[in-house]
C-alpha positions in Angstrom: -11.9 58.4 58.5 -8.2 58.3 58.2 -7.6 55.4 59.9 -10.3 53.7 57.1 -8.0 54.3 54.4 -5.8 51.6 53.2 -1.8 52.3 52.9 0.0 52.3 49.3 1.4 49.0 50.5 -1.9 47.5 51.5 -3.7 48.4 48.2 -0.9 46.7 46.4 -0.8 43.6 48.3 -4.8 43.3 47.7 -3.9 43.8 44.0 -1.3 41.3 44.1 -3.9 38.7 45.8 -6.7 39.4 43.5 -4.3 38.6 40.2 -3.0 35.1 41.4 -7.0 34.5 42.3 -8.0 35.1 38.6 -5.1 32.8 37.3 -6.4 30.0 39.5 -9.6 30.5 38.5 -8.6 30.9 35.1 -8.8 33.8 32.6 -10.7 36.9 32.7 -13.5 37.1 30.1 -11.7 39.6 27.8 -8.4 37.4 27.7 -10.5 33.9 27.4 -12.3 36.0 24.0 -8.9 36.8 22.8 -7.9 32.8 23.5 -11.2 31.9 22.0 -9.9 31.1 18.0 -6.9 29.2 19.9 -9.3 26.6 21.8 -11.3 26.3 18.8 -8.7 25.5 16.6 -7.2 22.4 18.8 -10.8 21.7 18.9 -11.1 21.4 15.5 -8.1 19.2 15.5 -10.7 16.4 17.2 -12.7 16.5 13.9 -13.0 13.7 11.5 -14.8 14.0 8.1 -17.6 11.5 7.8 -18.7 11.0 4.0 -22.5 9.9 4.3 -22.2 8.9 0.5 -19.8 6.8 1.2 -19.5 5.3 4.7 -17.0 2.6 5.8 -18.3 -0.4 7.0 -15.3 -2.3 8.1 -12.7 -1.4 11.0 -9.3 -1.4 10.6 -8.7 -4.5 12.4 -11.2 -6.0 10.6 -9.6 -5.1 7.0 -6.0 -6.2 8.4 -8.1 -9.9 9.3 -9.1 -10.2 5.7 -5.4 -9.1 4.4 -4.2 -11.8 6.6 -6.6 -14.4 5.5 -6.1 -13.9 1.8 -2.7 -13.6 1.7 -3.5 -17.1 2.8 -5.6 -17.8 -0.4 -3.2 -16.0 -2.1 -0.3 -18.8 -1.8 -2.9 -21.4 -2.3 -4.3 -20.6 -5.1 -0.6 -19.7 -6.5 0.5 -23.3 -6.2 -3.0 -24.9 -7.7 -2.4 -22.0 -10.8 1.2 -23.8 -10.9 -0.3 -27.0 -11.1 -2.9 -26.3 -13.8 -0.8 -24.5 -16.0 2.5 -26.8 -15.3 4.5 -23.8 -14.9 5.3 -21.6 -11.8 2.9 -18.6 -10.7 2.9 -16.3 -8.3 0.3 -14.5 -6.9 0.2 -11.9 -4.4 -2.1 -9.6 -2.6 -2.1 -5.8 -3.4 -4.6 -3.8 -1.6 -8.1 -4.9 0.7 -10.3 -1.9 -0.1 -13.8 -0.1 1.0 -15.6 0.8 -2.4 -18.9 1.6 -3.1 -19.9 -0.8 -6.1 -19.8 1.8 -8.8 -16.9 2.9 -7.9 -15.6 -1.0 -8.4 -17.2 -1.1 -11.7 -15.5 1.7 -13.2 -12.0 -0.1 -12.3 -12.6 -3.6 -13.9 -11.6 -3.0 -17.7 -13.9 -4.0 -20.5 -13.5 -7.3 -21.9 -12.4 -9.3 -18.5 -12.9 -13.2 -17.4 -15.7 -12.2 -15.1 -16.9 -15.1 -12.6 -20.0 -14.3 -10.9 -20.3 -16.6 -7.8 -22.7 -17.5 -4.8 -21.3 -18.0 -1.0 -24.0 -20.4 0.5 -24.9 -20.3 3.5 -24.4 -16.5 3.1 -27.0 -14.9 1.0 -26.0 -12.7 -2.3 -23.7 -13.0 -5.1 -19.6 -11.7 -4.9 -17.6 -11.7 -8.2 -14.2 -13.3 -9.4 -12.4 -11.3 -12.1 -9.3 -11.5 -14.3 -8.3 -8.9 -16.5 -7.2 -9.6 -20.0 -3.8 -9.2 -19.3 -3.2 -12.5 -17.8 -6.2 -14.3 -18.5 -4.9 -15.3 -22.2 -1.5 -16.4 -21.2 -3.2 -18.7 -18.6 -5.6 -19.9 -21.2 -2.4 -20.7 -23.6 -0.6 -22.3 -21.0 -3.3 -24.6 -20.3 -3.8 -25.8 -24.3 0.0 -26.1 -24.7 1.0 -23.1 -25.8 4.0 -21.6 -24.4 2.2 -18.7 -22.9 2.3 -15.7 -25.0 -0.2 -12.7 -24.3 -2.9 -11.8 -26.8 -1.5 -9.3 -29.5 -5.0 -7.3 -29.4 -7.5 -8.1 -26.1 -11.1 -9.0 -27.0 -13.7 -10.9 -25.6 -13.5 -14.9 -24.7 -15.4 -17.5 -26.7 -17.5 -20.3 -25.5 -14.5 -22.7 -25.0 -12.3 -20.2 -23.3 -14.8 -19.1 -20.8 -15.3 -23.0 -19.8 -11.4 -23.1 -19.8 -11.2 -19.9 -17.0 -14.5 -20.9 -15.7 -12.0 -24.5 -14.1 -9.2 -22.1 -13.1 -11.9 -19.7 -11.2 -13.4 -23.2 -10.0 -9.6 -23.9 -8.4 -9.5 -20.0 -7.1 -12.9 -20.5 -4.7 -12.1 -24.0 -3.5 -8.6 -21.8 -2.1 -11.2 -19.3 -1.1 -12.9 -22.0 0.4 -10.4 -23.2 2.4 -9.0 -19.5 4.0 -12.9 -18.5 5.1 -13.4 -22.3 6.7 -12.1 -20.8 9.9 -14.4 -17.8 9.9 -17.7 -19.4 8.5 -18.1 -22.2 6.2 -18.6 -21.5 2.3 -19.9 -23.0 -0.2 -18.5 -20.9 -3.7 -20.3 -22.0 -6.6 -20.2 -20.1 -10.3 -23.7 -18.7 -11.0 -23.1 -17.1 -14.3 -19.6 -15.6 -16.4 -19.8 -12.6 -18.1 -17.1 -10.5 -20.0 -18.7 -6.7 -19.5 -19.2 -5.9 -16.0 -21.9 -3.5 -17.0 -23.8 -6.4 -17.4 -23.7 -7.9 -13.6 -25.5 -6.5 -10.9 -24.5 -7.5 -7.7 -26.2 -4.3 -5.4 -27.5 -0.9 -5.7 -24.9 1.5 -7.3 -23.9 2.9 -3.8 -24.0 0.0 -1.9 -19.8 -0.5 0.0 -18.5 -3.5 -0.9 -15.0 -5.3 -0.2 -12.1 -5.2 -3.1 -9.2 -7.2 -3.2 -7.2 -7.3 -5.7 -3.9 -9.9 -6.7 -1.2 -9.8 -9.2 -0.9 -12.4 -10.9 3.0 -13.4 -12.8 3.1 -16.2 -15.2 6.9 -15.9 -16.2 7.3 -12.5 -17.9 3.6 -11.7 -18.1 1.6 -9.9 -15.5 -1.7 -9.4 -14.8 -4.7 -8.9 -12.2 -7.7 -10.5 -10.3 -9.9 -9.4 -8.1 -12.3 -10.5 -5.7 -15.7 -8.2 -5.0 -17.4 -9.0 -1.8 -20.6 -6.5 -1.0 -21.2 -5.7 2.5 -24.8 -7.0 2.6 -23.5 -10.4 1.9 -20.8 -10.7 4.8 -22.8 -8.6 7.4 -24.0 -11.8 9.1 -20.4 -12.6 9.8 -18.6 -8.9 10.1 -18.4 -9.9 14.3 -16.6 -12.8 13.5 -13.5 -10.9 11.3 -11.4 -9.3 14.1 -8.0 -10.6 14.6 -8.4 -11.1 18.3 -11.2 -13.5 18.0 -9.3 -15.3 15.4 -6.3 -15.8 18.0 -8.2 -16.1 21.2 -11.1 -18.5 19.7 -8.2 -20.9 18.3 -8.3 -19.7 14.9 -5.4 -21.5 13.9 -6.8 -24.8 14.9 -8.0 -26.8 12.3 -11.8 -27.8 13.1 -13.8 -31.0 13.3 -14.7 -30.9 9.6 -10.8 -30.5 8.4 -10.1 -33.0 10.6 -12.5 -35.5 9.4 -11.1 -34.5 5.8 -7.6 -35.3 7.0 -8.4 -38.7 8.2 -9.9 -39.7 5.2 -7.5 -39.1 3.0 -4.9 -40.9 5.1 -7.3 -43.7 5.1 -5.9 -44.1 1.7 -2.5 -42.8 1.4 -0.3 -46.0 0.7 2.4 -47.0 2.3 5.2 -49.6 1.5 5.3 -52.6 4.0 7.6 -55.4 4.4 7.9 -58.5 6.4 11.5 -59.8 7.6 11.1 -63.3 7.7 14.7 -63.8 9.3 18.4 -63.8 8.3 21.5 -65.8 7.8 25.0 -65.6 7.5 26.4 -66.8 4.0 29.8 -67.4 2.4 30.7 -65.9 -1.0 31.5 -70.1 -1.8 27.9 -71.2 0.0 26.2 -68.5 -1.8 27.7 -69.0 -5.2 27.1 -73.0 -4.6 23.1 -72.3 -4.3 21.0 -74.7 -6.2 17.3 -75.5 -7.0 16.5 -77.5 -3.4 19.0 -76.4 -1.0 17.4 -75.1 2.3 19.1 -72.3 4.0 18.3 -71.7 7.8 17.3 -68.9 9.2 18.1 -66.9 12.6 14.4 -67.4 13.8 12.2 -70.1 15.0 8.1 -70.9 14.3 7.4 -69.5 17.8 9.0 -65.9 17.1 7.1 -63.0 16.0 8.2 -61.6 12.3 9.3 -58.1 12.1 7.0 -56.2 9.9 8.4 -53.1 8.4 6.6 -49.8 7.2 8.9 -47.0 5.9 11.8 -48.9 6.6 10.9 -48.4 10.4 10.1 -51.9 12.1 6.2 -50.9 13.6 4.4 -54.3 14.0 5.1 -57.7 14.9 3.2 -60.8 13.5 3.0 -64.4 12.6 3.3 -66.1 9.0 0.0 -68.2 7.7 -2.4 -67.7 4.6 -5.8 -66.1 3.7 -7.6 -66.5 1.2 -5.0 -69.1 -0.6 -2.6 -66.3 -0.6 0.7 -65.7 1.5 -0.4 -63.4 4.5 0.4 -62.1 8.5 -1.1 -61.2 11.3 -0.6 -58.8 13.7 0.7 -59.8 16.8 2.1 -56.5 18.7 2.9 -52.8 17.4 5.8 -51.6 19.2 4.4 -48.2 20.0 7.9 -46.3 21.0 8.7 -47.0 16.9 5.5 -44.6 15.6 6.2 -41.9 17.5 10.1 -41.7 16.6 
């Protein structure tokens, strides 16, 4: 029996064994109780709140797309404001929002320029708004006035609502032209309103998409915003993601820009000029010149003219008529000269 019992050192070497096995293994279940509160608090840490009132329905890369695309529209429409109002404005983008619409409602002040417009081929209605603020001075600027703000807001009249209704007309065609890489729109005014509480786009708690602008007319400032409710860009949410936009050639203008472009250089005009030829004159033969006298030139009937367009020789050509009038006709176009 005394050979079956284990020496001091033995029982403290099995001791020693049995401790390093449980912190392998992990904790015991008393200490892992004790740790319990610790584990669930970095656990916790994991959590996010989720608001089922109020759910976002646009990522953050999807909210960064649209910043990027109406700070776009907002330099556009800045310099067709300038235009209309023959005076410089600026507008800039402040903040691309989630809000449920009655949350939007409670933020557009009472009178405002209210535009309420359609997006065809998408379905539903999104709203264009100006608050008072600036809406007046834009309204002055535009029937000659200097400019000045309205002493005491109130609601537009028949003729100033058909005065904003143009500038809103100038805001979606920019609108227009930012979204014509994403999907192509067709903005059109459905109704104008001054009291929100009077347009209905979607149910009370239905999310929808706020951007507002500043807009500065020399000292004035003033706002507008743009209300765009989920259920109307749904069919197009895929398509808003800043990688698609690079990888699919966003930047690239498509066939129907294109086919805008070469119209309109159909008709640009340019100045053209034919050199017929030169000579070398005297001060005495030049001041000697009479009704009659011939003067002959460098060139002969067989040469081609040189036919100028911006100063840059581009075409050559011979002399004749059509038509009973003085004409040419292209002979050659010296390529190298277009692409200088």
């Amino acid at each position: 029996m005394a050979e079956d019992l284990l020496s001091q050192g033995e029982i403290d070497a099995l001791m020693a064994g049995l401790a390093s096995e449980q912190t392998e293994q992990g904790p015991s279940e008393a200490e892992a109780s004790e740790d319990a509160p610790v584990a669930l608090a970095k656990h916790e840490k994991k959590i996010k709140r989720y608001d089922f009132k109020r759910p976002d329905r646009f990522s953050k890369d999807q909210l960064r797309m649209i910043e990027m695309m109406h700070e776009s529209f907002a330099r556009h429409f800045g310099a067709a404001l300038s235009t209309t109002i023959r005076t410089i404005a600026e507008v800039k983008i402040l903040s691309v929002k989630q809000a449920t619409y009655a949350e939007y409602v409670t933020t557009v002040p009472n009178p405002s320029a209210i535009n309420v417009f359609s997006v065809d081929p998408l379905k539903g209605n999104c709203i264009l708004e100006f608050t008072p603020s600036i809406v007046f001075t834009i309204i002055d600027r535009i029937l000659g006035g200097p400019g000045n703000p309205m002493a005491k807001e109130r609601e537009l009249t028949d003729i100033e609502q058909v005065i904003v209704g143009k500038v809103a007309i100038k805001a979606l065609d920019s609108l227009h032209d930012v979204w014509n890489r994403v999907v192509v729109l067709n903005p059109e005014i459905k109704a104008k309103e001054t009291n929100i509480q009077f347009v209905q786009l979607v149910a009370p708690n239905e999310m929808t998409l706020v951007i507002r602008f500043e807009i500065t007319v020399k000292e004035q400032k003033g706002e507008m915003s743009i209300c765009l409710p989920y259920l109307v860009l749904e069919p197009v949410i895929p398509k808003l993601s800043t990688h698609s936009w690079f990888t699919t050639g966003g930047n690239t203008a498509d066939t129907k820009t294109k086919d805008n472009l070469k119209a309109r250089l159909k008709h640009t005009m340019v100045p053209m000029s034919v050199k017929v030829g030169k000579s070398i004159l005297s001060t005495r033969e030049l001041i000697d010149l009479k009704v009659g006298d011939v003067i002959k030139l460098g060139t002969t009937v067989q040469d081609d003219l040189e036919i100028f367009v911006e100063n840059r020789c581009v075409f050559g050509g011979r002399p004749g008529v059509a038509h009973h009038k003085k004409a040419v006709m292209i002979t050659q176009v010296h390529e190298s000269s277009l692409f200088e």
